[in-house]
C-alpha positions as a LaTeX table, in Angstrom:
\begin{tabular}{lrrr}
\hline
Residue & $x$ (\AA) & $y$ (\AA) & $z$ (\AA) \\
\hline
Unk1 & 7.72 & $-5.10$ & $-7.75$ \\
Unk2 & 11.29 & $-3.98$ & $-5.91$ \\
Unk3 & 10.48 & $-3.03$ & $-2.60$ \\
Unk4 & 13.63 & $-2.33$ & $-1.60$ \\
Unk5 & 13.87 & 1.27 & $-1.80$ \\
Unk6 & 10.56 & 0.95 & 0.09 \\
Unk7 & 10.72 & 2.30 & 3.80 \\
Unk8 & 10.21 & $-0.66$ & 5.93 \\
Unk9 & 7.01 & 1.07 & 7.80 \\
Unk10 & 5.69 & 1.07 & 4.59 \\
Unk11 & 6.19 & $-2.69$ & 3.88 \\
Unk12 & 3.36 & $-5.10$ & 4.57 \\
Unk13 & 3.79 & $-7.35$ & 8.30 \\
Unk14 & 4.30 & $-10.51$ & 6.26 \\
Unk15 & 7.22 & $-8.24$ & 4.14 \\
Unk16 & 8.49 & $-7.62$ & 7.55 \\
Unk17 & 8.46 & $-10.72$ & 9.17 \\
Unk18 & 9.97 & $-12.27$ & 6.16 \\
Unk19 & 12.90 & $-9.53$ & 6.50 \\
Unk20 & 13.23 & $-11.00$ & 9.97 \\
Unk21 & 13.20 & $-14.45$ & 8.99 \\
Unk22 & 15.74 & $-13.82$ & 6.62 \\
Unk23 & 17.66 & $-11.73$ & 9.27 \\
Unk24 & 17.81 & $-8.86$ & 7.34 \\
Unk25 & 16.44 & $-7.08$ & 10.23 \\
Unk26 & 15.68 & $-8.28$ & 14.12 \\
Unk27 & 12.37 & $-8.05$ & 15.42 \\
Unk28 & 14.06 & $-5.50$ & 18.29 \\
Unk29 & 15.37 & $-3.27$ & 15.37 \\
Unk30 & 12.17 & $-3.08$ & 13.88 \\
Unk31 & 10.28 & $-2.41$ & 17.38 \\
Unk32 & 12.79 & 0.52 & 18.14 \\
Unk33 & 12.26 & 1.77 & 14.44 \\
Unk34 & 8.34 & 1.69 & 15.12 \\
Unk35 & 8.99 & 3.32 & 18.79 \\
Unk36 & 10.82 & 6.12 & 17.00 \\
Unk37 & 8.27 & 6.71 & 14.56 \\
Unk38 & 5.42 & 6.27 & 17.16 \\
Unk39 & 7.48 & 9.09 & 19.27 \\
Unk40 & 8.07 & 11.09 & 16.20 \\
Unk41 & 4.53 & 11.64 & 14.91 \\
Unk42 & 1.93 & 10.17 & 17.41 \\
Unk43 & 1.64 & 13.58 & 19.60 \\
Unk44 & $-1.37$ & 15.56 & 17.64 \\
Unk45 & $-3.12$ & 11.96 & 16.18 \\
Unk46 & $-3.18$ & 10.15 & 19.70 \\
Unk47 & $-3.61$ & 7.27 & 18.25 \\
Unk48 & $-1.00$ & 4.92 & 20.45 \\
Unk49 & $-2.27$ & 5.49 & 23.93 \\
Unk50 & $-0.39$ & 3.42 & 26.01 \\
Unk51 & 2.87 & 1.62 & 25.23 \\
Unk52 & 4.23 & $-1.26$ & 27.37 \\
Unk53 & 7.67 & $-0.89$ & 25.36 \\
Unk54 & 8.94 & $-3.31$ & 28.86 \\
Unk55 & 6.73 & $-5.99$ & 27.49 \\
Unk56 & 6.99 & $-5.52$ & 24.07 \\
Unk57 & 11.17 & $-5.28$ & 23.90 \\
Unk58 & 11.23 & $-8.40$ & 26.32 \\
Unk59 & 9.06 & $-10.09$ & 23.27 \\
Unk60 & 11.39 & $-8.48$ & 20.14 \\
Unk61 & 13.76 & $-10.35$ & 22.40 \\
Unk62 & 12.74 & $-13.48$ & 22.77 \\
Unk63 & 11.48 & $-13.79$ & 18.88 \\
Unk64 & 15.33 & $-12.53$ & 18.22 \\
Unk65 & 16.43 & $-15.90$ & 20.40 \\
Unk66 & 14.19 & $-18.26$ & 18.45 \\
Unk67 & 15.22 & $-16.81$ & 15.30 \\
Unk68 & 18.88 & $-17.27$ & 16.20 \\
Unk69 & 17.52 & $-21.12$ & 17.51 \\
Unk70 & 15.71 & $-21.53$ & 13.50 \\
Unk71 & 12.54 & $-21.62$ & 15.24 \\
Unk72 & 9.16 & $-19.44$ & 14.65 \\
Unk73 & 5.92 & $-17.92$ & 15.96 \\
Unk74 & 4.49 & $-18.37$ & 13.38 \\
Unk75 & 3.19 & $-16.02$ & 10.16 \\
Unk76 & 3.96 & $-12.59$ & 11.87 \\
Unk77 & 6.66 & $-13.98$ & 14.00 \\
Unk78 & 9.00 & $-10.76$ & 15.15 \\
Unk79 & 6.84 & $-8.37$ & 14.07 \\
Unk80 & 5.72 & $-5.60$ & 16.57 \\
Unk81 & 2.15 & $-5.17$ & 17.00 \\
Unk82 & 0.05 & $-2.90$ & 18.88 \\
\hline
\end{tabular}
């Protein structure tokens, strides 16, 4: 199956954090993408109540510097969570 034509908030977390891996995208892009989205259509479904976006940018961060390094998490490693 191509998934490339598939929109990456559609992808599955191990899609994603394989996309990271392979630096296609950086775990920070990906958070701001989700951020956007979150902003975007959250309002009426309340469904993120709080964000810590200091937190969670300082950890897209530092999973950006151990990818750079060739080091890893683990599994899911760069990929934003809530």
């Amino acid at each position: 199956m191509d998934t490339s034509e598939t929109p990456i908030h559609h992808r599955s977390a191990t899609e994603q954090a394989a996309m990271i891996a392979a630096r296609e995208i950086s775990s920070r892009e990906l958070l701001d993408l989700d951020v956007e989205r979150i902003e975007r259509l959250d309002g009426p479904v309340n469904a993120v109540v709080t964000l810590d976006l200091e937190r969670a940018r300082a950890a897209a961060d530092a999973a950006d510097a151990a990818t750079a390094a060739g080091t890893s998490t683990g599994a899911l490693h760069g990929v934003p969570i809530t």
